[in-house]
Every structure is written in C-alpha cells, then in structure tokens.
N, CA, C and O atoms as a Tinker XYZ file with bonds, in Angstrom:
   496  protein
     1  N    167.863000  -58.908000   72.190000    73     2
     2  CA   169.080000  -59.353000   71.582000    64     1     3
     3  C    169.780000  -58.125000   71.023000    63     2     4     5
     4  O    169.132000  -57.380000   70.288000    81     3
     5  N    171.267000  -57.805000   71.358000    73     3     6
     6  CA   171.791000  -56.416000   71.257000    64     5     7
     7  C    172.737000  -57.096000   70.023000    63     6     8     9
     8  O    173.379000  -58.137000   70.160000    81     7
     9  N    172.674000  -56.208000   68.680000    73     7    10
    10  CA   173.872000  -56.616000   67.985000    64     9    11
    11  C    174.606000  -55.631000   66.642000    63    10    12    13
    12  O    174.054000  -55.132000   65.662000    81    11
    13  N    175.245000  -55.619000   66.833000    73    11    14
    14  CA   175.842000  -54.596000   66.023000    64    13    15
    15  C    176.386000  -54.601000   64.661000    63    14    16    17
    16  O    177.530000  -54.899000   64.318000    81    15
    17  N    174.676000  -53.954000   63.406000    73    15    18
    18  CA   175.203000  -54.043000   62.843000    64    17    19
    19  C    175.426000  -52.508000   62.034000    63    18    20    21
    20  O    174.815000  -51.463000   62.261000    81    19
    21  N    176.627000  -52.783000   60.914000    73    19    22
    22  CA   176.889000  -51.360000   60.590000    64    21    23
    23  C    176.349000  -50.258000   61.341000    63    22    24    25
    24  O    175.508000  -49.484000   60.884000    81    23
    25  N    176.914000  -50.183000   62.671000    73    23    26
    26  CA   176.612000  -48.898000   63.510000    64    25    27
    27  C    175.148000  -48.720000   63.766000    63    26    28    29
    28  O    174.651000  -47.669000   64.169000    81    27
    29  N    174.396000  -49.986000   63.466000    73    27    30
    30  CA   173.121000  -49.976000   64.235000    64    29    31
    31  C    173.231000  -50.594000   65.421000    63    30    32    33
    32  O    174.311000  -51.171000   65.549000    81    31
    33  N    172.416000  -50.689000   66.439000    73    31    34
    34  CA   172.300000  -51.777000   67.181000    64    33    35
    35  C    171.010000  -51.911000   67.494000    63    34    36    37
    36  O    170.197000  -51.079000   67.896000    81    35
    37  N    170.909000  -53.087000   67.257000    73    35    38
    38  CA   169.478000  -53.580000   67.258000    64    37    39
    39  C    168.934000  -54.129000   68.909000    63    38    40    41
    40  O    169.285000  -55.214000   69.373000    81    39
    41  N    168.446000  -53.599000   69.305000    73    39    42
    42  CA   167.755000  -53.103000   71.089000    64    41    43
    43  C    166.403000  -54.336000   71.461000    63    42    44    45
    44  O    166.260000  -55.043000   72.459000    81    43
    45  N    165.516000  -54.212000   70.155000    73    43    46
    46  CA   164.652000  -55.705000   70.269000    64    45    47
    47  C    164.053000  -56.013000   68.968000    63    46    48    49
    48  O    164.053000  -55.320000   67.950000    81    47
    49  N    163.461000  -57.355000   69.207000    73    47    50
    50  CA   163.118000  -58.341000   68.091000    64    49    51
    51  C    161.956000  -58.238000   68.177000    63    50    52    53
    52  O    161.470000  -58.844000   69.132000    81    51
    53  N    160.815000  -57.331000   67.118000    73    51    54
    54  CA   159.108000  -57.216000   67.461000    64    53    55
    55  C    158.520000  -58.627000   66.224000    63    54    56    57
    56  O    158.792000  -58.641000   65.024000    81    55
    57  N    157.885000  -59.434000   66.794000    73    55    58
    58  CA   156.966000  -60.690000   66.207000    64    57    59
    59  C    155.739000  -60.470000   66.055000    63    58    60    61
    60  O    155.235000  -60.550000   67.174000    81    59
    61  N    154.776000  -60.177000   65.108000    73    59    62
    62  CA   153.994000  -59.503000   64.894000    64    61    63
    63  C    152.724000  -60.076000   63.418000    63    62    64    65
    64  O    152.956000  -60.312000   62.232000    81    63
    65  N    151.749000  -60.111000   64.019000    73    63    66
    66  CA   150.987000  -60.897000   62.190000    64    65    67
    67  C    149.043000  -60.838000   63.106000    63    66    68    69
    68  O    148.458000  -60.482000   64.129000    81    67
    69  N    148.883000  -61.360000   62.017000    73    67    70
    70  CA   146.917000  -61.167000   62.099000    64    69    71
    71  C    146.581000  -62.583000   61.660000    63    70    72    73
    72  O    147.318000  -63.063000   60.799000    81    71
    73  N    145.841000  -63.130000   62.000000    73    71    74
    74  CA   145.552000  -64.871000   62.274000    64    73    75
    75  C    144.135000  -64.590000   62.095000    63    74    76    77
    76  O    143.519000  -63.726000   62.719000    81    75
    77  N    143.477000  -65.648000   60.886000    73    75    78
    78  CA   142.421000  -65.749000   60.133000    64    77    79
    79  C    141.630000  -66.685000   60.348000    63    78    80    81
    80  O    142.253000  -67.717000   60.098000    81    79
    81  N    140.644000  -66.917000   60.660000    73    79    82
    82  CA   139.930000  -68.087000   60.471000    64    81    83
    83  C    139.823000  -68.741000   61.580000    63    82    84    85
    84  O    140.056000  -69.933000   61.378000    81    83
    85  N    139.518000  -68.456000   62.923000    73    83    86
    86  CA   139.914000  -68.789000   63.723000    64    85    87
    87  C    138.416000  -69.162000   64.749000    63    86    88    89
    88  O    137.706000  -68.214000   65.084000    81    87
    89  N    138.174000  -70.110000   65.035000    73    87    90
    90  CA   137.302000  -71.287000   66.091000    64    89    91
    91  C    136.074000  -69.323000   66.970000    63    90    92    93
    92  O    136.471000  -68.432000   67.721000    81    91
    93  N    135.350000  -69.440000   66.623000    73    91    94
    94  CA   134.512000  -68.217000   67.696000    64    93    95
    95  C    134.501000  -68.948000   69.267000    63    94    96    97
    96  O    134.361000  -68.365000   70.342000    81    95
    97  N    134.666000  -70.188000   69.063000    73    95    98
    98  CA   134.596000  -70.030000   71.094000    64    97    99
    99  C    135.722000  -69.962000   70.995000    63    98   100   101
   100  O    134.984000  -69.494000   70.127000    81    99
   101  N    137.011000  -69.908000   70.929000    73    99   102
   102  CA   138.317000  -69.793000   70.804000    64   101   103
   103  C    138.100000  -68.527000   71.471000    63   102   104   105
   104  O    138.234000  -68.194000   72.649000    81   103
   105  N    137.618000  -67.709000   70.112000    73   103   106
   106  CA   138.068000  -66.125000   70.642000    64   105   107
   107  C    137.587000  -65.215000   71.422000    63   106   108   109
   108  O    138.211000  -64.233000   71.826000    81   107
   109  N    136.332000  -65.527000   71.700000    73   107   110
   110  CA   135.736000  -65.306000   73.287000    64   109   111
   111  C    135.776000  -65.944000   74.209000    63   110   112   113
   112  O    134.652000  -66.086000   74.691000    81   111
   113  N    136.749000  -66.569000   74.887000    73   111   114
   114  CA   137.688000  -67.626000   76.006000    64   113   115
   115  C    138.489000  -66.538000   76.547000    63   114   116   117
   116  O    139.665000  -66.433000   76.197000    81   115
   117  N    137.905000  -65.625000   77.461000    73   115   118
   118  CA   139.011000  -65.170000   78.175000    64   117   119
   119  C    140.334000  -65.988000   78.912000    63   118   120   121
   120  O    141.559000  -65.921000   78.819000    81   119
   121  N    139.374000  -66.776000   79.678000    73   119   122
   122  CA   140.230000  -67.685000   80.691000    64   121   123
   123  C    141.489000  -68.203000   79.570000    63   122   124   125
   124  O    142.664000  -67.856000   79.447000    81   123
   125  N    140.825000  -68.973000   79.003000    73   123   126
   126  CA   141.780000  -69.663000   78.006000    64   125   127
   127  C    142.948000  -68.665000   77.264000    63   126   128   129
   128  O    144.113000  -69.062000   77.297000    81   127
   129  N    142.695000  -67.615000   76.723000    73   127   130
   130  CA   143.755000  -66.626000   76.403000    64   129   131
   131  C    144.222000  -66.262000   77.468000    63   130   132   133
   132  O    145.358000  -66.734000   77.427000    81   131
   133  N    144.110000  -65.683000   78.501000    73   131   134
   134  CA   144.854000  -65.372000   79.342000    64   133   135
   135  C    145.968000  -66.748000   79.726000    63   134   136   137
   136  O    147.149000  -66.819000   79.385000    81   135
   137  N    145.402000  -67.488000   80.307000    73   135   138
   138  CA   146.439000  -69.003000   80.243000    64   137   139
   139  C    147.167000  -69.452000   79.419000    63   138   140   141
   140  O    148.048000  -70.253000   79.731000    81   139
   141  N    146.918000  -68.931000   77.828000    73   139   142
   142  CA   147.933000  -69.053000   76.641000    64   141   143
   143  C    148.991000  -68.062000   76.508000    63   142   144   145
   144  O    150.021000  -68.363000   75.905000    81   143
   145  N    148.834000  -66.945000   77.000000    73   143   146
   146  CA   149.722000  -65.516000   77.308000    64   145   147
   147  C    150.811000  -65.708000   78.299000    63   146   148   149
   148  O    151.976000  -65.311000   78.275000    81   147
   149  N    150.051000  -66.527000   79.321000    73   147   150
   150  CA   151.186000  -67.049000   80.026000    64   149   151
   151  C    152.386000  -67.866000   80.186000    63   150   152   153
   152  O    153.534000  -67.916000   80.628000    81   151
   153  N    151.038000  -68.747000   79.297000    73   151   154
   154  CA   152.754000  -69.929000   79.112000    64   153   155
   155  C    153.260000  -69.582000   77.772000    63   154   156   157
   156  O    154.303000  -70.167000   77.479000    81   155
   157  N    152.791000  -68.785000   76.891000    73   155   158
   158  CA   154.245000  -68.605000   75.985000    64   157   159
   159  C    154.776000  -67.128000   76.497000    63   158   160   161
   160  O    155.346000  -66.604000   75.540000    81   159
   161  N    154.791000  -66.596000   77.206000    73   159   162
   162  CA   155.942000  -65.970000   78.187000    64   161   163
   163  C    156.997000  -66.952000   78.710000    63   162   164   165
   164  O    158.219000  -66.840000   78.621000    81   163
   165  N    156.248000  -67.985000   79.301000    73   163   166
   166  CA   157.367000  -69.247000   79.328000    64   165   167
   167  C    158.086000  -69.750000   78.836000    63   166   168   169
   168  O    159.227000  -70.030000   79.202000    81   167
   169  N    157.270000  -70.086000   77.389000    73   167   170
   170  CA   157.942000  -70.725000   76.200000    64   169   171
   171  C    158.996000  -69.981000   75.827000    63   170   172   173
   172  O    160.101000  -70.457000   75.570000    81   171
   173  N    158.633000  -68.486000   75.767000    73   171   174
   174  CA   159.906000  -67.989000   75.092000    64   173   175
   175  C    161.027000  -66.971000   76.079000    63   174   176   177
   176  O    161.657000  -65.926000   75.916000    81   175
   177  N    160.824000  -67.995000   77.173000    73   175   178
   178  CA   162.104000  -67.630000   78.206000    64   177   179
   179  C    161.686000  -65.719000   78.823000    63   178   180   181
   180  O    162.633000  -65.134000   79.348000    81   179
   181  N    160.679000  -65.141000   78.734000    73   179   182
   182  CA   160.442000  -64.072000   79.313000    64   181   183
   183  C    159.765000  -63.667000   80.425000    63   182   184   185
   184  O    158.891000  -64.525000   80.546000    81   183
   185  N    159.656000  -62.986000   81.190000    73   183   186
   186  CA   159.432000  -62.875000   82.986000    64   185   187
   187  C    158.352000  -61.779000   82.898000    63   186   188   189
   188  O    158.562000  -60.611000   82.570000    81   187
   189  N    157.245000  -62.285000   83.214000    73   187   190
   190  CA   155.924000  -61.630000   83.330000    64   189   191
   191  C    156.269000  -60.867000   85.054000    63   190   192   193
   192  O    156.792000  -61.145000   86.133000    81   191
   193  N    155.288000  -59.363000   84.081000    73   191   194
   194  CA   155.353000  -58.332000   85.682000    64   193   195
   195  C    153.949000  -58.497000   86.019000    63   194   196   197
   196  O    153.576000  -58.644000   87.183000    81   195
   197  N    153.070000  -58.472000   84.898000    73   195   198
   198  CA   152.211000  -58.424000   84.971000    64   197   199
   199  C    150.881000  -58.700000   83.959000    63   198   200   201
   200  O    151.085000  -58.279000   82.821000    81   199
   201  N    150.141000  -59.051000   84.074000    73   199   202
   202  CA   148.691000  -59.206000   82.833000    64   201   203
   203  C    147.373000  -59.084000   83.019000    63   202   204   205
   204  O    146.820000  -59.471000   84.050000    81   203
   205  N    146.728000  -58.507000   81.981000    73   203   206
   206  CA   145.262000  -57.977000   81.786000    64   205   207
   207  C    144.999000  -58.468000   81.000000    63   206   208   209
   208  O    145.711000  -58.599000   80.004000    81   207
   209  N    143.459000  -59.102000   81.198000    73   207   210
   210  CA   142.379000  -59.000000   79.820000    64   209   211
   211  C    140.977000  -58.919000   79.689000    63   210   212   213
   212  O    140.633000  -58.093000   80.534000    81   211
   213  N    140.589000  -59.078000   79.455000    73   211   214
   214  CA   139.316000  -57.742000   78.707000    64   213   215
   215  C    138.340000  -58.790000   78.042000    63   214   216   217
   216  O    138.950000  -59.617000   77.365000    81   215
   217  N    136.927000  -58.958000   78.074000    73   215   218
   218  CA   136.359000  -59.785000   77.211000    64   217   219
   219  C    135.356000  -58.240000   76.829000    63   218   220   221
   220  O    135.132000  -57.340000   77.638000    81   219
   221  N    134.932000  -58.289000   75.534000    73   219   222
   222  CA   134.179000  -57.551000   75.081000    64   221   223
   223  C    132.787000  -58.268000   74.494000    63   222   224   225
   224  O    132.748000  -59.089000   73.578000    81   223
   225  N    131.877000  -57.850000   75.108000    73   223   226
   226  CA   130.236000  -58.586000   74.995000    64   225   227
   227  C    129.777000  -58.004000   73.259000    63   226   228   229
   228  O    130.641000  -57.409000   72.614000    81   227
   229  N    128.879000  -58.160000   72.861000    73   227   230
   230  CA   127.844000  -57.919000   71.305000    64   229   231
   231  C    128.466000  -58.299000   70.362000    63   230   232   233
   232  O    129.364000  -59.142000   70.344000    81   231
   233  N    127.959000  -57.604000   69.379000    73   231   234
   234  CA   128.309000  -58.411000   67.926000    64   233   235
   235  C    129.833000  -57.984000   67.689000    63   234   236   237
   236  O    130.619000  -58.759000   67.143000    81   235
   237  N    130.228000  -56.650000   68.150000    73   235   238
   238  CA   131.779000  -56.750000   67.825000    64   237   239
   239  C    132.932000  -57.236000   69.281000    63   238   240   241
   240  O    133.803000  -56.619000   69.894000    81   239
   241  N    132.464000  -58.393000   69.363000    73   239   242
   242  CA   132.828000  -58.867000   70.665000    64   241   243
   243  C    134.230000  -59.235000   70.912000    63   242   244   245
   244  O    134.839000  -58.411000   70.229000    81   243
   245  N    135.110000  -59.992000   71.489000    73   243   246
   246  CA   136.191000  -60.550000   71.346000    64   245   247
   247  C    137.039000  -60.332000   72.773000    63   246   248   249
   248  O    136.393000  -59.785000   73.666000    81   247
   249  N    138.336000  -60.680000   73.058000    73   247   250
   250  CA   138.780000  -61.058000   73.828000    64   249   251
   251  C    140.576000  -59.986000   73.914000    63   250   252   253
   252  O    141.332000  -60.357000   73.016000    81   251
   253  N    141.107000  -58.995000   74.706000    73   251   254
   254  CA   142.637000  -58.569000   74.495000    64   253   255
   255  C    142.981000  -58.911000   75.685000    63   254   256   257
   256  O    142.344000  -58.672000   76.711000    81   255
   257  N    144.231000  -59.613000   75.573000    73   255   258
   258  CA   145.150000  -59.355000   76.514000    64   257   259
   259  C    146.731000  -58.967000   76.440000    63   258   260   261
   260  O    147.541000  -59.319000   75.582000    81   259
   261  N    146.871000  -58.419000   77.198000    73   259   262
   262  CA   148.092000  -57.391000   77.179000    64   261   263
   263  C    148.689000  -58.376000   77.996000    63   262   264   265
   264  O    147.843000  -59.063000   78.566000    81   263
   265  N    150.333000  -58.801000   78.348000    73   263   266
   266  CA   151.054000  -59.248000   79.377000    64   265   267
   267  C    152.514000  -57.808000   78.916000    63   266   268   269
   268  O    153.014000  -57.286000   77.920000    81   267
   269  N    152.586000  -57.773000   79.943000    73   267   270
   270  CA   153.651000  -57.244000   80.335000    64   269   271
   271  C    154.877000  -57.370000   80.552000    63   270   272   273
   272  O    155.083000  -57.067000   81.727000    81   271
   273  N    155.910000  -57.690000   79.977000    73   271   274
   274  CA   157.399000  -58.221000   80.121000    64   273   275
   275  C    158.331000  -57.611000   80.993000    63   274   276   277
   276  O    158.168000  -56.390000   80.977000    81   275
   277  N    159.099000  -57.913000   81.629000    73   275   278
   278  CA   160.747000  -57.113000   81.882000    64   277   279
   279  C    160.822000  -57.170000   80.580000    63   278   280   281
   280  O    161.286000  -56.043000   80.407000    81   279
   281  N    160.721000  -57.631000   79.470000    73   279   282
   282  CA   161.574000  -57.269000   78.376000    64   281   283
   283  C    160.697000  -56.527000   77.135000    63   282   284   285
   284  O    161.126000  -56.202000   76.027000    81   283
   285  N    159.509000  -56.384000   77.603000    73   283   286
   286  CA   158.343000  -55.592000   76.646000    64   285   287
   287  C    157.539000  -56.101000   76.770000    63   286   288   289
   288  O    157.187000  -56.141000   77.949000    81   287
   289  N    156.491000  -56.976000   75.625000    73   287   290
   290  CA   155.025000  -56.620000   75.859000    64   289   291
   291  C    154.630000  -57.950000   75.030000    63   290   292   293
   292  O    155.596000  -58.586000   74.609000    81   291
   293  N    153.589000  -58.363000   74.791000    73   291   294
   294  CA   153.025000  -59.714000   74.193000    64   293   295
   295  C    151.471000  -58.992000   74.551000    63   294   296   297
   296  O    151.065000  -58.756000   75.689000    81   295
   297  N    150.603000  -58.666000   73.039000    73   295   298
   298  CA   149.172000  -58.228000   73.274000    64   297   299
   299  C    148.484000  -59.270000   71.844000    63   298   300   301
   300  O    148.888000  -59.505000   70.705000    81   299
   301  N    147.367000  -59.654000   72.581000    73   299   302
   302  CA   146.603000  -60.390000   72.009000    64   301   303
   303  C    145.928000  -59.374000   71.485000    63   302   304   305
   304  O    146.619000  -58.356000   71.536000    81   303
   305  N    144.583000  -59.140000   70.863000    73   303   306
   306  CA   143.278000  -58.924000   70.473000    64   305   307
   307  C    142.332000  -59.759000   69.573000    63   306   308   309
   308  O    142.825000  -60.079000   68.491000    81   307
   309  N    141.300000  -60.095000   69.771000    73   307   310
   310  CA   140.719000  -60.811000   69.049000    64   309   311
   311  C    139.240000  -60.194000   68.692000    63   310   312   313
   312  O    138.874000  -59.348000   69.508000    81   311
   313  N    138.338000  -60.459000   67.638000    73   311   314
   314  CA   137.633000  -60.182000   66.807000    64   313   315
   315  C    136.161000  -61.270000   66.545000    63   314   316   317
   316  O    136.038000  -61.699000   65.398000    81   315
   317  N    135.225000  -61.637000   67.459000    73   315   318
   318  CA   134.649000  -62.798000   67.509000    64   317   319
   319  C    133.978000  -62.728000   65.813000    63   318   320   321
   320  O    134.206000  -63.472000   64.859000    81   319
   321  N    133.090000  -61.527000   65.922000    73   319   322
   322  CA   132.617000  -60.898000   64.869000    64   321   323
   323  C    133.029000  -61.468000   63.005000    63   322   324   325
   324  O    132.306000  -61.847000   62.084000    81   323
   325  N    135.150000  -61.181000   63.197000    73   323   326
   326  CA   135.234000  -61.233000   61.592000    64   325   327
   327  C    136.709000  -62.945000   61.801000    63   326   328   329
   328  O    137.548000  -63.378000   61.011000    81   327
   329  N    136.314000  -63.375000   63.242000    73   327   330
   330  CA   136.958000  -64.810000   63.178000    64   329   331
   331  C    138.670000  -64.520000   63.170000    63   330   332   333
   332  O    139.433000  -65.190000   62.475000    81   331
   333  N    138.988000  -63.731000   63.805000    73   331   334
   334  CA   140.359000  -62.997000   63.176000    64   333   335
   335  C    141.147000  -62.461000   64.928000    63   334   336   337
   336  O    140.424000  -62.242000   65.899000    81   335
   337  N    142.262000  -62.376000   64.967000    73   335   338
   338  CA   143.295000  -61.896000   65.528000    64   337   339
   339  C    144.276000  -61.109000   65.334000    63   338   340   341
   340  O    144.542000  -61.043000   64.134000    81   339
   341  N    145.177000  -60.250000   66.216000    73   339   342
   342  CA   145.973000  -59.840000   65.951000    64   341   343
   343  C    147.334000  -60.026000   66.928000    63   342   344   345
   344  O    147.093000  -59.224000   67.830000    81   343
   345  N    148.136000  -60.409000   67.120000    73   343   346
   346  CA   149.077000  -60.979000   68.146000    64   345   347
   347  C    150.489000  -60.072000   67.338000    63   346   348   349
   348  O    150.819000  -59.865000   66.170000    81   347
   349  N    151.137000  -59.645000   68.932000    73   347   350
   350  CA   152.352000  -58.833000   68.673000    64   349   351
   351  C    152.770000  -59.223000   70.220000    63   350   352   353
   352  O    152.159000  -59.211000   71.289000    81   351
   353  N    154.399000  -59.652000   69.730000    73   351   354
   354  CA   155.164000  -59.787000   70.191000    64   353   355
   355  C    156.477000  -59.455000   70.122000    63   354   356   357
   356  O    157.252000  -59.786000   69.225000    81   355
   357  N    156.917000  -58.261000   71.858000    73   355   358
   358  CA   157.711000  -57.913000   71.656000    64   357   359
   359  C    158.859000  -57.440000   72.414000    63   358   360   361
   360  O    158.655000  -56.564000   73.255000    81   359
   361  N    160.156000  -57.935000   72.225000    73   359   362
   362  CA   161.306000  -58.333000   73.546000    64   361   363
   363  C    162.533000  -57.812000   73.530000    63   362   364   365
   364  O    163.325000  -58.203000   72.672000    81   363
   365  N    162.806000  -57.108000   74.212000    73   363   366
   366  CA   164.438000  -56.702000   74.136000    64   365   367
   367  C    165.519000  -57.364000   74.890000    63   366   368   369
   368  O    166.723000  -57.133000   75.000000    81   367
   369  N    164.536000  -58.470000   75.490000    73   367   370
   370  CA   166.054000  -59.755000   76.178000    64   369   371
   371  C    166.709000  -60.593000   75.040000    63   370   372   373
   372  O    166.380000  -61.166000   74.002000    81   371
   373  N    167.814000  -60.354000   75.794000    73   371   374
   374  CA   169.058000  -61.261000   75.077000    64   373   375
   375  C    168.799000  -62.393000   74.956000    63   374   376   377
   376  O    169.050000  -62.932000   73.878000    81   375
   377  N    168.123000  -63.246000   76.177000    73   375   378
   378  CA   167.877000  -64.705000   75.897000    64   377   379
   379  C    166.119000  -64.603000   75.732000    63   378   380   381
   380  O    165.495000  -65.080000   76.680000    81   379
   381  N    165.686000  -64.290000   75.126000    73   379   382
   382  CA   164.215000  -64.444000   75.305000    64   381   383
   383  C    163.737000  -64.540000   73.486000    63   382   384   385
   384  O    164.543000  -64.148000   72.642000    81   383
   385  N    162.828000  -64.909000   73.216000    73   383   386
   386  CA   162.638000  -65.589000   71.593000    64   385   387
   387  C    161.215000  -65.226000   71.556000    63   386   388   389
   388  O    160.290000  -65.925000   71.969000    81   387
   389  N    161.127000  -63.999000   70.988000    73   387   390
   390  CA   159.601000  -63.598000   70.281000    64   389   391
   391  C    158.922000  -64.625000   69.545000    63   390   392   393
   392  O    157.707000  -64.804000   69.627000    81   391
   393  N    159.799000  -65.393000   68.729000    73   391   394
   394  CA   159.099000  -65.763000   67.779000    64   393   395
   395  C    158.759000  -66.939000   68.494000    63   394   396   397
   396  O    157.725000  -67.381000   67.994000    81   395
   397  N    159.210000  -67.774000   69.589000    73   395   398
   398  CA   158.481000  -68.806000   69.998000    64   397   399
   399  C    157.639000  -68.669000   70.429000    63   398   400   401
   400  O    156.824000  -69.588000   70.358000    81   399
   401  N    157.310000  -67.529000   71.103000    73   399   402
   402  CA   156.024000  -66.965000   71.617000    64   401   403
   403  C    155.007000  -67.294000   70.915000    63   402   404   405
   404  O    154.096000  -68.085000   71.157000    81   403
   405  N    155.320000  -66.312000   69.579000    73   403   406
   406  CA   154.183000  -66.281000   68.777000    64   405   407
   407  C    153.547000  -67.703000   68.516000    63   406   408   409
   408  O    152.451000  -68.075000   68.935000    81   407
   409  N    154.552000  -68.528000   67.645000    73   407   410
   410  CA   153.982000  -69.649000   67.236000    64   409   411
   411  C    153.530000  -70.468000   68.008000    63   410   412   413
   412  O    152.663000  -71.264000   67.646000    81   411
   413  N    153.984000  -70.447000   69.136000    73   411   414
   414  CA   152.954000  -70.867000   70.902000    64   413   415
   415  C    151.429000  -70.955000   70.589000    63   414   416   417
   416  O    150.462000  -71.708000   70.472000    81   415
   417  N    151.991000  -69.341000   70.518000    73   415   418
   418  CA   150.145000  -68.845000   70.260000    64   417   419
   419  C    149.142000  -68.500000   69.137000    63   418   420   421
   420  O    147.999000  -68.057000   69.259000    81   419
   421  N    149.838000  -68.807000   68.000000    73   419   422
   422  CA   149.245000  -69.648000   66.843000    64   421   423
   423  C    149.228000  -70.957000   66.893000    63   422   424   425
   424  O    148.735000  -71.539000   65.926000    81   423
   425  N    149.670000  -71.618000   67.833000    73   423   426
   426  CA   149.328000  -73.078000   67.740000    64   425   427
   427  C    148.066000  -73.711000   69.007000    63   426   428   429
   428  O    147.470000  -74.787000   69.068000    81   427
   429  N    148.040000  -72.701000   69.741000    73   427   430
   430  CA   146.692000  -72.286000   71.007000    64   429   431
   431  C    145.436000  -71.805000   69.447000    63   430   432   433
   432  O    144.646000  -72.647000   69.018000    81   431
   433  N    145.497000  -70.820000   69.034000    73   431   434
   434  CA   144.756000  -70.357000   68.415000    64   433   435
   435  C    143.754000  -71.135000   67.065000    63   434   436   437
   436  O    142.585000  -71.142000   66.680000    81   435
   437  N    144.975000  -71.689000   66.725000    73   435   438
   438  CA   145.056000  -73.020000   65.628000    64   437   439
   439  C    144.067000  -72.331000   64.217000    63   438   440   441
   440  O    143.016000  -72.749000   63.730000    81   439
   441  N    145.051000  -70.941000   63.798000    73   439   442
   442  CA   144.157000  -70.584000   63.067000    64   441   443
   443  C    144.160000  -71.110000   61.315000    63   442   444   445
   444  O    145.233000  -71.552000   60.905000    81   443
   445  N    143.265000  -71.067000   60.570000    73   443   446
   446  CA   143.115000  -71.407000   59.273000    64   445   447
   447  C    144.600000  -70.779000   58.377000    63   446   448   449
   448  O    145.301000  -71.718000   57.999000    81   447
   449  N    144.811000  -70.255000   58.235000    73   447   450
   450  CA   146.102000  -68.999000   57.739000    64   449   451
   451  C    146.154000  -68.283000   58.664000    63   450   452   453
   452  O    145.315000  -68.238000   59.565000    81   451
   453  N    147.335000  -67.492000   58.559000    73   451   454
   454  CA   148.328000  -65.950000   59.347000    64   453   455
   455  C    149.102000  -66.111000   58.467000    63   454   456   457
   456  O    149.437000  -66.880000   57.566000    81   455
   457  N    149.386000  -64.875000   59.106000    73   455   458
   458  CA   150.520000  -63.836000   58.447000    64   457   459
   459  C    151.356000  -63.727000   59.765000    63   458   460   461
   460  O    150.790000  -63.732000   60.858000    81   459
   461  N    152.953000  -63.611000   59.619000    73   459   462
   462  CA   153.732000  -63.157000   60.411000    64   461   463
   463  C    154.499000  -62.255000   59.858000    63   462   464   465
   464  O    154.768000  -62.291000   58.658000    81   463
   465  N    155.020000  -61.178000   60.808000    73   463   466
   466  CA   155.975000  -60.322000   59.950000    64   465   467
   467  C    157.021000  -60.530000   61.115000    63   466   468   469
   468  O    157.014000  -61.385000   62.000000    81   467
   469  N    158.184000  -59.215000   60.803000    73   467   470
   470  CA   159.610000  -59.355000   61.539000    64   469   471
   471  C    159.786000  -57.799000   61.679000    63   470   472   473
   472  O    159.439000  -56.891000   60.923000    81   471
   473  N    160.400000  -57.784000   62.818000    73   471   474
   474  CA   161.241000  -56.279000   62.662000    64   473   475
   475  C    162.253000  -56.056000   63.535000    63   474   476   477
   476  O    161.801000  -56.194000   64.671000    81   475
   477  N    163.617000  -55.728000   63.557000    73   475   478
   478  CA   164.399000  -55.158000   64.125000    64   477   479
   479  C    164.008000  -53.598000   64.755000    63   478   480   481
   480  O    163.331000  -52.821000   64.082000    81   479
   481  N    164.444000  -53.287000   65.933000    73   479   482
   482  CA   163.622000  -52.381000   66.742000    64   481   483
   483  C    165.406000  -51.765000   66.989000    63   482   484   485
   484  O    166.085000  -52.479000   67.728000    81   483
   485  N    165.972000  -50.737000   66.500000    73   483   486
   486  CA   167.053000  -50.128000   66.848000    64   485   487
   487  C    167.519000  -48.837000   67.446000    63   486   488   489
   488  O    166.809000  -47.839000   67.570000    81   487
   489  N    168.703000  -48.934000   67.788000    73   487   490
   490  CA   168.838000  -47.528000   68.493000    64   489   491
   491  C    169.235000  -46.291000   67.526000    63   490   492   493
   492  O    169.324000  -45.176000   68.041000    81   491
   493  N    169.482000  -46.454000   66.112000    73   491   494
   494  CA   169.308000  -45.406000   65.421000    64   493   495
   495  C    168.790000  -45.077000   64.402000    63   494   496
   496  O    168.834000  -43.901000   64.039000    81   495
C-alpha cells in the first residue's frame, strides 16, 4: 500500500508478534503449517512464488516456514520446546492485507495470548 505521508511514502505494511501458549502437536505439524501459510496468502489477497519448511527433531524442536510473496514474505517459526511462535508478515501490495494474514494464522494456531505489533516500511 503506497501513500503519502508528509514526504514519506510508505512502500509496505510489516504484521508481526510472538504467540504463547500454543497446542505442542500444533507446533510440530509440518504438513499442517505449511497448509496454513498457504491459505492465508489467500486470505490476504497475495500470490505465492514459492514455499519452504523445515521440521526440526529434539528437545529444541519445532516447525519454520518461509512463503514467499510477489509482494514479500510471510515466515512462521515455531518452538515445540517453550510452546511459543513467532509469525511475520510482510507486503508491499496495494491490494493485499498483512494483517488478515496474520490473524488467519493466529486463528490456525489458536494460541493462549500474542502479541501483535505494526510497522510502516518507507522509502525515507
């Protein structure tokens, strides 16, 4: 979303927070995260090039996936170990909505508390 303010212009919208409390088969579910990455690329109107993810085995175990946007990036990581996540989402299309993303995938995740933050991503 491009918009101009006082001689900024703001280039993209980053969605971004750490999710607490969260189900342990949840967060070692590759399959299942990867399939949640996807459809909130959907949800929030953005065009996958491409996606990876990663399951990590032992006690600090857990699950990342990266998707890849035309318009930037959407990366999971998860934490089986301390029950916890970290999800960032982030888009420089005009019609595309970070934040539905996210809450997509806090509502896949269905965690106890999060945190979300906000940021304008600009060109100066």
């Amino acid at each position: 979303m491009q918009v101009e303010l006082l001689n900024e212009r703001i280039i993209g919208k980053h969605v971004f927070g750490n999710l607490y409390e969260i189900d342990e088969s949840l967060l070692t579910d590759k399959d299942k995260l990867e399939e949640a990455v996807k459809e909130a690329v959907k949800v929030a109107n953005m065009h996958l090039v491409e996606e990876k993810a990663w399951k990590f085995d032992g006690n600090k175990g857990g699950v990342s996936v990266i998707a890849l946007i035309e318009e930037s990036h959407i990366a999971l990581h998860t934490w089986n170990e301390y029950n916890y996540a970290t999800l960032d989402v982030y888009t420089c299309g005009e019609n595309s909505d970070p934040q539905a993303a996210f809450d997509y995938l806090v509502g896949v995740l269905k965690p106890k508390r999060f945190q979300k933050f906000f940021a304008d991503r600009s060109s100066n």
